[in-house]
PDB file with SEQRES, HELIX, SHEET and CRYST1 records, atoms N, CA, C and O in Angstrom:
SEQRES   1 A   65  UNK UNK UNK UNK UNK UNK UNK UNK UNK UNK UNK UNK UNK          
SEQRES   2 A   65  UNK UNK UNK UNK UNK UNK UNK UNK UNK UNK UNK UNK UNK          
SEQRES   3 A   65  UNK UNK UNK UNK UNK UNK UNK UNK UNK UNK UNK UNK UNK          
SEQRES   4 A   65  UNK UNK UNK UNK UNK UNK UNK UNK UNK UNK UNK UNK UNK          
SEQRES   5 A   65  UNK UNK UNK UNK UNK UNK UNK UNK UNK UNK UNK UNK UNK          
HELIX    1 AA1 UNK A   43  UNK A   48  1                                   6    
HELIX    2 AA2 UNK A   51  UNK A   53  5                                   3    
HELIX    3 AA3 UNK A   59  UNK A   62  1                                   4    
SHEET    1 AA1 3 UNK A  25  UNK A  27  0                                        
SHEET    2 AA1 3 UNK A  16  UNK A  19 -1                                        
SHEET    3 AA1 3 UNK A  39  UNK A  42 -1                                        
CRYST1    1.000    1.000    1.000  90.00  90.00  90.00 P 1           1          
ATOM      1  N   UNK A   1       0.836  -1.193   0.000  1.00  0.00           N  
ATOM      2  CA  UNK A   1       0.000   0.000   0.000  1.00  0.00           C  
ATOM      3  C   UNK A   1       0.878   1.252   0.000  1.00  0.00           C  
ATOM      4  O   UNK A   1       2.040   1.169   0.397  1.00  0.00           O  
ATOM      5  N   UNK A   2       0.521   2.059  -0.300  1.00  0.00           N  
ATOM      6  CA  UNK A   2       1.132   3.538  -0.858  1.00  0.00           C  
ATOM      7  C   UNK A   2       0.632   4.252   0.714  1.00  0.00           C  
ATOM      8  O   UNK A   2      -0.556   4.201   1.030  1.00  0.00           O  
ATOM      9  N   UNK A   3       1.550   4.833   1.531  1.00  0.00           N  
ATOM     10  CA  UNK A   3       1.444   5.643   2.908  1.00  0.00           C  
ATOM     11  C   UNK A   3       1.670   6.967   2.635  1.00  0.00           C  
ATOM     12  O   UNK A   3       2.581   7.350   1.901  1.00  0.00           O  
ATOM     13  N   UNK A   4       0.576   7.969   3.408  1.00  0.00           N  
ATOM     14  CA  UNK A   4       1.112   9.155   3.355  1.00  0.00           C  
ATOM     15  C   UNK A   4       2.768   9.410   3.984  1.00  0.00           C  
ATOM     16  O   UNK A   4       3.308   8.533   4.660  1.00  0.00           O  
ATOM     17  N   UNK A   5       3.433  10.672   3.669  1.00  0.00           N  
ATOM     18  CA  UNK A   5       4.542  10.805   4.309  1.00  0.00           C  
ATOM     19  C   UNK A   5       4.716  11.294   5.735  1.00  0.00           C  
ATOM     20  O   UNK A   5       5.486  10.684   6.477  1.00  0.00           O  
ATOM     21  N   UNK A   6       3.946  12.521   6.231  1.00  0.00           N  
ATOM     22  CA  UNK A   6       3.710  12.642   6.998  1.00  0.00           C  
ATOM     23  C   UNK A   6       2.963  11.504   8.166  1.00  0.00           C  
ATOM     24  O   UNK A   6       3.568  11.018   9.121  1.00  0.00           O  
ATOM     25  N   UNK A   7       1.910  11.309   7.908  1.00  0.00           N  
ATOM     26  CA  UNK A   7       1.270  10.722   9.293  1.00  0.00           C  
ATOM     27  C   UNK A   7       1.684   8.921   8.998  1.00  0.00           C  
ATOM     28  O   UNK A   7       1.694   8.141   9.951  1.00  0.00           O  
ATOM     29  N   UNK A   8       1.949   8.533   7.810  1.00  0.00           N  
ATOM     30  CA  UNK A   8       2.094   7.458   7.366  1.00  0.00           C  
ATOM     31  C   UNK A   8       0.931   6.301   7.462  1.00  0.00           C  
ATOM     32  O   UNK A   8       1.115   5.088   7.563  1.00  0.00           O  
ATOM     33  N   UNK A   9      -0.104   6.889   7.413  1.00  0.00           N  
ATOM     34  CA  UNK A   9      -1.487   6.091   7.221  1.00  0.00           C  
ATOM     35  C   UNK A   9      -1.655   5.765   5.680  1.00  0.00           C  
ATOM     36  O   UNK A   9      -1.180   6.545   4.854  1.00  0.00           O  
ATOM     37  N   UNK A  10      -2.482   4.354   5.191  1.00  0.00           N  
ATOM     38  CA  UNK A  10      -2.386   3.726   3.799  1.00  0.00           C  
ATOM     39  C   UNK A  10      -3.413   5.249   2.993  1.00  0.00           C  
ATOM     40  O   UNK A  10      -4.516   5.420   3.513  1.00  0.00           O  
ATOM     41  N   UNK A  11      -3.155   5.916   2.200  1.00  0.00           N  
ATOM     42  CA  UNK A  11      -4.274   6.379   1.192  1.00  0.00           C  
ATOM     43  C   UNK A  11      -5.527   4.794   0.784  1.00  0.00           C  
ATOM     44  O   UNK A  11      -5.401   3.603   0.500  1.00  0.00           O  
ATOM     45  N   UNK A  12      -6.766   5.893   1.021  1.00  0.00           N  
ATOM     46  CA  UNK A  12      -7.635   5.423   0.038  1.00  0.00           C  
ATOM     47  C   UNK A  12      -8.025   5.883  -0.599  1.00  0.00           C  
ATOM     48  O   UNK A  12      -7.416   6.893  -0.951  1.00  0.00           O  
ATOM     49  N   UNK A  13      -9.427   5.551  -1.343  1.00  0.00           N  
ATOM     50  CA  UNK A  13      -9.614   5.658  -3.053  1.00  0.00           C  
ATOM     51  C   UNK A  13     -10.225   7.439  -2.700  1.00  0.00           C  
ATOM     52  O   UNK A  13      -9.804   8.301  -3.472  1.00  0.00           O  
ATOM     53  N   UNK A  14     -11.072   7.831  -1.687  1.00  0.00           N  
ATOM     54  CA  UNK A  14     -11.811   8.049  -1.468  1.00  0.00           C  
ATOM     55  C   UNK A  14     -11.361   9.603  -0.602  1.00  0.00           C  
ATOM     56  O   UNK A  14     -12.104  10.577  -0.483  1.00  0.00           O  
ATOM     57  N   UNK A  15      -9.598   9.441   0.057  1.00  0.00           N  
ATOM     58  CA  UNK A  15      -9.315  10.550   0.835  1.00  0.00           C  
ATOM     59  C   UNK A  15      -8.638  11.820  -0.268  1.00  0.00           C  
ATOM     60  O   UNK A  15      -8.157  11.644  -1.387  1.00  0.00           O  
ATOM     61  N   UNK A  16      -8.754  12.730   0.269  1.00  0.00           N  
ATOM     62  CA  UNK A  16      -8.968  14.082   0.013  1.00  0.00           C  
ATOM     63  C   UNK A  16      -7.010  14.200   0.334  1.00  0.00           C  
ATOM     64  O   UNK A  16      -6.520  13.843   1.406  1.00  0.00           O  
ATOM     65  N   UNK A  17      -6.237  14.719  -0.747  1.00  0.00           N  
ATOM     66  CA  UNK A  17      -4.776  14.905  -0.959  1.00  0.00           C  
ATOM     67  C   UNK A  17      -4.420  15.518  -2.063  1.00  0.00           C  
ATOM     68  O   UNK A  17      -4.941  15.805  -3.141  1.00  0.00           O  
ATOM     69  N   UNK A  18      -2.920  15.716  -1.287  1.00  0.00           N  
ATOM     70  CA  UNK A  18      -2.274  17.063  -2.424  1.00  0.00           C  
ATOM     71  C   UNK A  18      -1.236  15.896  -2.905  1.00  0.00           C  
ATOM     72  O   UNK A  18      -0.723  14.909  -2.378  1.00  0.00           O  
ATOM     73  N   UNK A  19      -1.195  16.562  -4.254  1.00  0.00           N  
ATOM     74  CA  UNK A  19       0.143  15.974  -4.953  1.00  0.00           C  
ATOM     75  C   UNK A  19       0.890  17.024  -5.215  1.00  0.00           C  
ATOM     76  O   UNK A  19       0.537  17.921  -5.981  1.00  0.00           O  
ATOM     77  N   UNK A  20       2.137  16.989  -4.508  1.00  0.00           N  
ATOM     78  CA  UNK A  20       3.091  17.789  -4.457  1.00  0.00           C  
ATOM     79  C   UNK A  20       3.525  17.852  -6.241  1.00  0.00           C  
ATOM     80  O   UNK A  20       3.007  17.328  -7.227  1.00  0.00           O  
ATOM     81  N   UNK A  21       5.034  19.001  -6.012  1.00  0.00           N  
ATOM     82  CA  UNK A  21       5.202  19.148  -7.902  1.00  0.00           C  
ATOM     83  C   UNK A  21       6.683  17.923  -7.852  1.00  0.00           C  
ATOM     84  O   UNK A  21       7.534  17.981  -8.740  1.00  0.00           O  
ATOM     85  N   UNK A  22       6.755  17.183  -7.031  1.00  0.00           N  
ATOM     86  CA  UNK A  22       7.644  15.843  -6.922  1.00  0.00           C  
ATOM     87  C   UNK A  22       6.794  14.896  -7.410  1.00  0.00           C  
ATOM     88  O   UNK A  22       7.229  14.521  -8.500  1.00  0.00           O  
ATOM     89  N   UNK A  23       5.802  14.343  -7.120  1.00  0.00           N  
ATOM     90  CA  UNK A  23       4.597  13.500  -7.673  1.00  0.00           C  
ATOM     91  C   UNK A  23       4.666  12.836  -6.490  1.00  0.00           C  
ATOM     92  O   UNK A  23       5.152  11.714  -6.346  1.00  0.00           O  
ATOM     93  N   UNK A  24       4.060  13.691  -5.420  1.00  0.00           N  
ATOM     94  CA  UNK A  24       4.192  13.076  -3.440  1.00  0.00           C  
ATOM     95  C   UNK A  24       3.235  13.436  -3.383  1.00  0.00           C  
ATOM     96  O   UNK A  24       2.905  14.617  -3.490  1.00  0.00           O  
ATOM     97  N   UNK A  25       2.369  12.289  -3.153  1.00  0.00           N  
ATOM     98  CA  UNK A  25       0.743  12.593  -2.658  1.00  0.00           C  
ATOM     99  C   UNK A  25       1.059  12.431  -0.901  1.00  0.00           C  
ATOM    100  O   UNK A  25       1.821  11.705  -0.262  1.00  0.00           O  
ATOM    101  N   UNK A  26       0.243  13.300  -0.584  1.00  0.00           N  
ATOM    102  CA  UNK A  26       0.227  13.543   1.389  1.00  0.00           C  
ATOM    103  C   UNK A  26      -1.538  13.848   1.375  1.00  0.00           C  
ATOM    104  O   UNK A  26      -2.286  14.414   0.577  1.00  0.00           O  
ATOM    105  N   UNK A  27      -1.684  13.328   2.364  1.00  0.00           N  
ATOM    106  CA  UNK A  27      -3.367  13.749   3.171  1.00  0.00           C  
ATOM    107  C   UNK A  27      -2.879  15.242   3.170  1.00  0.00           C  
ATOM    108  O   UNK A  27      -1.804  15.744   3.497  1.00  0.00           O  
ATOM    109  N   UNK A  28      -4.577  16.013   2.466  1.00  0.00           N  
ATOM    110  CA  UNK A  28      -4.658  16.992   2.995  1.00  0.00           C  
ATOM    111  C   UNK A  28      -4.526  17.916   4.693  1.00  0.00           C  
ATOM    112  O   UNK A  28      -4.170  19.004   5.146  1.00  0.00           O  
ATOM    113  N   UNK A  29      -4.901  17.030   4.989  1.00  0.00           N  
ATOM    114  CA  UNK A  29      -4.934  17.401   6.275  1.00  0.00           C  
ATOM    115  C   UNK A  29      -2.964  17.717   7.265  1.00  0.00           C  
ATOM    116  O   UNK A  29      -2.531  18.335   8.237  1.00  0.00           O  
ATOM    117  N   UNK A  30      -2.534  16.976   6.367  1.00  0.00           N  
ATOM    118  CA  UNK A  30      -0.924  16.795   6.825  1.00  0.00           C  
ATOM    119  C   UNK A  30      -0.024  17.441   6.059  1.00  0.00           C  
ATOM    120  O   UNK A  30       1.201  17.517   6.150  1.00  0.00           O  
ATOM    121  N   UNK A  31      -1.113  18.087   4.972  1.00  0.00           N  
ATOM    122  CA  UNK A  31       0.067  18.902   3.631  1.00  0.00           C  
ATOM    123  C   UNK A  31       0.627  20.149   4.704  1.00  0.00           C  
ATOM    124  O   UNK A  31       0.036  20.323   5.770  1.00  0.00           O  
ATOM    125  N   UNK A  32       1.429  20.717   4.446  1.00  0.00           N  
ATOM    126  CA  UNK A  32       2.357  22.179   5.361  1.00  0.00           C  
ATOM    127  C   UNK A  32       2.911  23.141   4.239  1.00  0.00           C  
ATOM    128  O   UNK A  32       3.254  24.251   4.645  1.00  0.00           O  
ATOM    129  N   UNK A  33       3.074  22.843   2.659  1.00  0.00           N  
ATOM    130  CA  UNK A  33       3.346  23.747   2.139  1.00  0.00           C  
ATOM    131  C   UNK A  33       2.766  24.165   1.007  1.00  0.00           C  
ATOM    132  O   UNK A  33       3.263  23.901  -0.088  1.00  0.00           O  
ATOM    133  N   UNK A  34       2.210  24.513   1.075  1.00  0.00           N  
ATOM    134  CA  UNK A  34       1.352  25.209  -0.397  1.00  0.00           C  
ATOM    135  C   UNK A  34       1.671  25.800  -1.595  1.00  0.00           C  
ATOM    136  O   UNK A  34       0.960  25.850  -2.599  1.00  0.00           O  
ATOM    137  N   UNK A  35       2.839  26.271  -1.431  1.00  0.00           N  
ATOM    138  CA  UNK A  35       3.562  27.028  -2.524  1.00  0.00           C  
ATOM    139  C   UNK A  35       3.720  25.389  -3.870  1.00  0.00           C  
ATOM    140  O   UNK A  35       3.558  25.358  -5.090  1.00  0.00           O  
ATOM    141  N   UNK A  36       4.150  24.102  -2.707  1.00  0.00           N  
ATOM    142  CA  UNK A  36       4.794  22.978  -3.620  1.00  0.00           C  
ATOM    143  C   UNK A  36       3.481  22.347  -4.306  1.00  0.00           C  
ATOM    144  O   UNK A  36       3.550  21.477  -5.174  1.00  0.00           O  
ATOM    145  N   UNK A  37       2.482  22.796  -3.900  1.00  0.00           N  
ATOM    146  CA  UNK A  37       1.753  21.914  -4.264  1.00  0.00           C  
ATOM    147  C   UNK A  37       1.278  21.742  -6.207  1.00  0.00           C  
ATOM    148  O   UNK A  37       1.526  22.635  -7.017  1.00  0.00           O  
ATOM    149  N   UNK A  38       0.883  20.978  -6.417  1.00  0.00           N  
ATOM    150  CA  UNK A  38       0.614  20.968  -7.775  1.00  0.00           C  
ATOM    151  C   UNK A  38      -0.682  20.759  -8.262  1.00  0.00           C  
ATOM    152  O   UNK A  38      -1.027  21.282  -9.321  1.00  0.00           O  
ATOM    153  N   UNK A  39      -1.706  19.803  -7.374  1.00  0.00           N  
ATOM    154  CA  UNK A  39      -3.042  19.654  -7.530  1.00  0.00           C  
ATOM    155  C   UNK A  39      -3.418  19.017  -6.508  1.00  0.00           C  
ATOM    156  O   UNK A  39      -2.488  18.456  -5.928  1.00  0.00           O  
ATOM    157  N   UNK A  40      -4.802  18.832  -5.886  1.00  0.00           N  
ATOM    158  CA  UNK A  40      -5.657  18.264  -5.109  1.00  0.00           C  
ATOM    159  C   UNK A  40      -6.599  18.007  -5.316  1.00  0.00           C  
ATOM    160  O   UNK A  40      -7.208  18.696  -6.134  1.00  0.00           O  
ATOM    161  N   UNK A  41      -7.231  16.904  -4.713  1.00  0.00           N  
ATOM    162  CA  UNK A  41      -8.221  16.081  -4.944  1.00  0.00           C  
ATOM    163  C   UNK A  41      -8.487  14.491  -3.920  1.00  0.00           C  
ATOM    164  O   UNK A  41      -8.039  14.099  -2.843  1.00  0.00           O  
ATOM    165  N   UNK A  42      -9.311  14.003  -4.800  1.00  0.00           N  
ATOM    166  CA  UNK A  42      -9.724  12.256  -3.989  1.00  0.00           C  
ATOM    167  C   UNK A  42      -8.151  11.846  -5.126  1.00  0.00           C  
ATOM    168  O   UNK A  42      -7.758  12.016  -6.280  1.00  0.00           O  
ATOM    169  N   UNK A  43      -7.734  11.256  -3.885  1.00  0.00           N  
ATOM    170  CA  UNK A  43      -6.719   9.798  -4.370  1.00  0.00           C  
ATOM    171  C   UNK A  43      -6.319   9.419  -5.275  1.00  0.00           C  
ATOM    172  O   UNK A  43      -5.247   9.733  -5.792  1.00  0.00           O  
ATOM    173  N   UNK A  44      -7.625   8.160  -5.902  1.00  0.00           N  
ATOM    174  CA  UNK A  44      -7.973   8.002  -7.130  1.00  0.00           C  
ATOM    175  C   UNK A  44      -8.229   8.769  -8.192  1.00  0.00           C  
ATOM    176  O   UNK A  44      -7.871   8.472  -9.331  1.00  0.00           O  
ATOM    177  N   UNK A  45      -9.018  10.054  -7.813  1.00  0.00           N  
ATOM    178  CA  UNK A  45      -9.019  10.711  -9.255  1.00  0.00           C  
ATOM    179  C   UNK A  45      -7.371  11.301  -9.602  1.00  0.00           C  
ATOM    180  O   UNK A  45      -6.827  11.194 -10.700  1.00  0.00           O  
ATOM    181  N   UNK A  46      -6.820  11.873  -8.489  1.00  0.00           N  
ATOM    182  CA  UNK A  46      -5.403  12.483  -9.109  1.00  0.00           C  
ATOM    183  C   UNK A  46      -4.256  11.102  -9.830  1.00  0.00           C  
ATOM    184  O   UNK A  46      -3.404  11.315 -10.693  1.00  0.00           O  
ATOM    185  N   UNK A  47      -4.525   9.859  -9.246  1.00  0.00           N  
ATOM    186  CA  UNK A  47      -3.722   8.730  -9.917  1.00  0.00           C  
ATOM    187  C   UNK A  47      -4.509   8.737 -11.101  1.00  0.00           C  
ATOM    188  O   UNK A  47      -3.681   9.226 -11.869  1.00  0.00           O  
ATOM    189  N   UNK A  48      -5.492   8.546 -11.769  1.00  0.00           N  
ATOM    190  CA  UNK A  48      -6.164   8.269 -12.971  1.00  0.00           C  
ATOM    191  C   UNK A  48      -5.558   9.766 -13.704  1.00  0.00           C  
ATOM    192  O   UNK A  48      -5.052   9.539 -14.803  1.00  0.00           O  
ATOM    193  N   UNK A  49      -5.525  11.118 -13.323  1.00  0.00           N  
ATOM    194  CA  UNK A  49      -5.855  12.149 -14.075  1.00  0.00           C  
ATOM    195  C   UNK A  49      -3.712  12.059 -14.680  1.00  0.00           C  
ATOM    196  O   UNK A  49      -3.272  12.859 -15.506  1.00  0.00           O  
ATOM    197  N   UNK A  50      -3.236  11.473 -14.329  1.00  0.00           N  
ATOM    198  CA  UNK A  50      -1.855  12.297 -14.311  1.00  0.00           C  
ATOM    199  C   UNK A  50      -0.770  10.886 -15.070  1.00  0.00           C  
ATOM    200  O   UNK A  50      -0.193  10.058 -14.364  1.00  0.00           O  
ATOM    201  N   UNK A  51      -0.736  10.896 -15.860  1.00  0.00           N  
ATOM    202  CA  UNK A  51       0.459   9.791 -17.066  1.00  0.00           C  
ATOM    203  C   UNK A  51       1.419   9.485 -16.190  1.00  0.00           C  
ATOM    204  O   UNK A  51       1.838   8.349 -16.412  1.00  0.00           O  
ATOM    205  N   UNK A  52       2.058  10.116 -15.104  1.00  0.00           N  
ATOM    206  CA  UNK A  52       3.161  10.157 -14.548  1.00  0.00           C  
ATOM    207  C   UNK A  52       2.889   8.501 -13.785  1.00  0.00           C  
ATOM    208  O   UNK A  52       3.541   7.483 -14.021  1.00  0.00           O  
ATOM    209  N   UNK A  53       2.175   8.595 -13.199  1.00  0.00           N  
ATOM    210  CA  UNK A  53       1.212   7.286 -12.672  1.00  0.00           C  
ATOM    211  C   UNK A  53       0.775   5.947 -13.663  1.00  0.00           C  
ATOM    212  O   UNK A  53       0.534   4.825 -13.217  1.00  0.00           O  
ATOM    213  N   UNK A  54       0.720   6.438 -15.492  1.00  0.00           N  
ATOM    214  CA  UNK A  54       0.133   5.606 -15.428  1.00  0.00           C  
ATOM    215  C   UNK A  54       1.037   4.349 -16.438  1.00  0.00           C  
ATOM    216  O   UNK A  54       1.949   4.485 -17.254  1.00  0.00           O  
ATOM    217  N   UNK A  55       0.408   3.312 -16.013  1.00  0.00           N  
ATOM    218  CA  UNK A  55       1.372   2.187 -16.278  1.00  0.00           C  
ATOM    219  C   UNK A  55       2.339   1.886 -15.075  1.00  0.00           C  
ATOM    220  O   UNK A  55       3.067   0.911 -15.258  1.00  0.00           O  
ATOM    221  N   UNK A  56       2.472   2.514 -13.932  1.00  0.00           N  
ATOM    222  CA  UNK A  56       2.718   1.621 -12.917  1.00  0.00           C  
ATOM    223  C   UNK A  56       1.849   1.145 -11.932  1.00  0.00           C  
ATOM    224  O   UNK A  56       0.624   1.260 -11.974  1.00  0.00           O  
ATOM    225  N   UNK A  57       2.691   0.445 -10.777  1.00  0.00           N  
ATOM    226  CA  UNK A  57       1.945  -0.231  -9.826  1.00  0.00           C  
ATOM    227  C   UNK A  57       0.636   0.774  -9.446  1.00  0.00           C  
ATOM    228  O   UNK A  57      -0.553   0.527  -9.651  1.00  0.00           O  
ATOM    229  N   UNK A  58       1.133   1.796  -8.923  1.00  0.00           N  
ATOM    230  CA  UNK A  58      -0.223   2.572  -7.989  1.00  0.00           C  
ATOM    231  C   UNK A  58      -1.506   2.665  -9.571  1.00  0.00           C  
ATOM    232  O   UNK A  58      -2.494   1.939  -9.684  1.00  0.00           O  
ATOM    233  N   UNK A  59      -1.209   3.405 -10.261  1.00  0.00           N  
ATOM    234  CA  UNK A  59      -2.105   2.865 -11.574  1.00  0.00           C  
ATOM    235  C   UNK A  59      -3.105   1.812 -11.624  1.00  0.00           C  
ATOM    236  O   UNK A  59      -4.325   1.845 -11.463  1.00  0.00           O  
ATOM    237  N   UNK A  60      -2.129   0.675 -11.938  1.00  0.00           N  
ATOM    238  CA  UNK A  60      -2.841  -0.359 -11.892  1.00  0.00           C  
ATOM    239  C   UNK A  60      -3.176  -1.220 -10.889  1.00  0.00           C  
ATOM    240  O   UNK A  60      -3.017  -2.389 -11.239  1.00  0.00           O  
ATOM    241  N   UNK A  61      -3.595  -1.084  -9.734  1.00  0.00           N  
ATOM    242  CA  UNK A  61      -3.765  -1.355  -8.356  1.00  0.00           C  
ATOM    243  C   UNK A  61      -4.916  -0.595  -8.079  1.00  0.00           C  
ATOM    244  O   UNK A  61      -5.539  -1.272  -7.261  1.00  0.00           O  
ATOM    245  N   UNK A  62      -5.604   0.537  -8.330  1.00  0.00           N  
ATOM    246  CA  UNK A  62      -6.667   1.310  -8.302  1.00  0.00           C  
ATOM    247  C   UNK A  62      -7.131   1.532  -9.563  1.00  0.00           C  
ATOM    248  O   UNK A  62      -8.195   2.150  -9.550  1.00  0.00           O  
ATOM    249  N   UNK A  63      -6.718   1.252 -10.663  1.00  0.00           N  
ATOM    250  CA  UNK A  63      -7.689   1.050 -11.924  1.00  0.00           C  
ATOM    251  C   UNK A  63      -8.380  -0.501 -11.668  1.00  0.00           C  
ATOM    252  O   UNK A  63      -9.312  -0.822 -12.406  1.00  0.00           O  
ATOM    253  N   UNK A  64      -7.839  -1.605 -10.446  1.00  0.00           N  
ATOM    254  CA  UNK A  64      -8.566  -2.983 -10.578  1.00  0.00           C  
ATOM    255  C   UNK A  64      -9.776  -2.764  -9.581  1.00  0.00           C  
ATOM    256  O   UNK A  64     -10.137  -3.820  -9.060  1.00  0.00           O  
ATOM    257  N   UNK A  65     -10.512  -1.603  -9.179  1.00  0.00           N  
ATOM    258  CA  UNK A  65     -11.610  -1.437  -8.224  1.00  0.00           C  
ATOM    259  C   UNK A  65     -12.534  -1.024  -8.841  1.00  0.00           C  
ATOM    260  O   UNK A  65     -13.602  -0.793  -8.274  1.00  0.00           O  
TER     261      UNK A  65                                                      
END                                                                             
């Protein structure tokens, strides 16, 4: 499973996170810098919306739900 960095709890499909401009998804709730950020959203939609993701594991691990 893919852990936030901060609190290190598993992401689900369903929680609310920033994807940093590294391609570092963190719970909103645990993000601290805003300037880095690059987009936010549910989980799943930012892994589906972004190529960088796709064709690997996290990809295809939440495209099988």
């Amino acid at each position: 499973m893919i852990r936030c960095p901060k609190c290190g709890k598993n992401f689900r499909n369903a929680d609310s996170v920033i994807l940093d401009v590294n391609y570092t998804f963190t719970h909103a709730g645990c993000y601290e810098h805003d300037y880095m950020s690059k987009d936010q959203g549910r989980f799943v939609d930012l892994v589906g919306k972004y190529s960088a993701f796709e064709g690997n594991i996290v990809h295809r691990f939440f495209a099988s739900y």
